[in-house]
C-alpha atoms as one frame of an Amber mdcrd trajectory, in Angstrom:
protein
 188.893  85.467-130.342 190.008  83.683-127.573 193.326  82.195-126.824 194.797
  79.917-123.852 197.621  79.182-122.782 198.847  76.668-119.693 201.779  78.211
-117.419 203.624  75.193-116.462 204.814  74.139-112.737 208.586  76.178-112.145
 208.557  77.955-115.636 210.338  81.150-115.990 208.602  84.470-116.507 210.656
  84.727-119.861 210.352  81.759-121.372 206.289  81.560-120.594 206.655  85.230
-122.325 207.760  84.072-125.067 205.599  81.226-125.532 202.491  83.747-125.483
 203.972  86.058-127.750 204.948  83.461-130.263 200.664  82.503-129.934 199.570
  86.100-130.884 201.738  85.997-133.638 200.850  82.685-134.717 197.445  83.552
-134.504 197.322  86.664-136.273 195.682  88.438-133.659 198.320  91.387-133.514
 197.718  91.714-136.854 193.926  92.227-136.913 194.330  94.324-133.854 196.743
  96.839-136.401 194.444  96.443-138.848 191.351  97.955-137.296 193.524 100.566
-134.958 192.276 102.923-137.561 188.915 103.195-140.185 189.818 102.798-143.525
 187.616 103.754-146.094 186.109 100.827-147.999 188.166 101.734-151.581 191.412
 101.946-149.309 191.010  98.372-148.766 190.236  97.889-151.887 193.021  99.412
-152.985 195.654  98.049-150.937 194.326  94.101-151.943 194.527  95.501-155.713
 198.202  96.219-155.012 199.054  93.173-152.615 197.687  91.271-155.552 199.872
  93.316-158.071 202.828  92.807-156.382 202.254  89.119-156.119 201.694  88.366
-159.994 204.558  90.674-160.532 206.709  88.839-158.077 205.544  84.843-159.288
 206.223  86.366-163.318 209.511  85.067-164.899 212.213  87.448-164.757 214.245
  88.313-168.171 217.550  87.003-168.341 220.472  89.219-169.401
C-alpha cells in the first residue's frame, strides 16, 4: 500500500507530523501492520470475528428497562 503525502513550502516539522500520522491512521495501515506482527492460527481469527460479531448483536439488542 502506498501512501503520499505533499510537505508544503515553510511548514513546520510538527504540524507536517501530524498530518502523516493522522494518514496512517486514516488509512488503516497501522492497523494491518498490528495485525500481522504475529501468525495467528486460522480458528483464532475465526474466533475473534465470532466474538467481534457477538459483541455487536449484543451491543445493537434493546436493553431491559428497570
Amino acid at each position: 500500500m502506498w501512501l503520499r503525502m505533499r510537505l508544503y513550502p515553510r511548514e513546520h516539522i510538527g504540524a507536517a507530523l501530524r498530518r502523516f500520522k493522522k494518514l496512517l491512521e486514516r488509512s488503516g495501515w497501522k492497523g494491518e501492520l498490528r495485525a500481522h506482527e504475529y501468525y495467528e492460527k486460522p480458528c483464532e481469527a475465526r474466533r475473534r470475528q465470532e466474538a467481534r460479531r457477538q459483541r455487536a448483536i449484543h451491543k445493537a439488542a434493546p436493553q431491559p428497562r428497570t
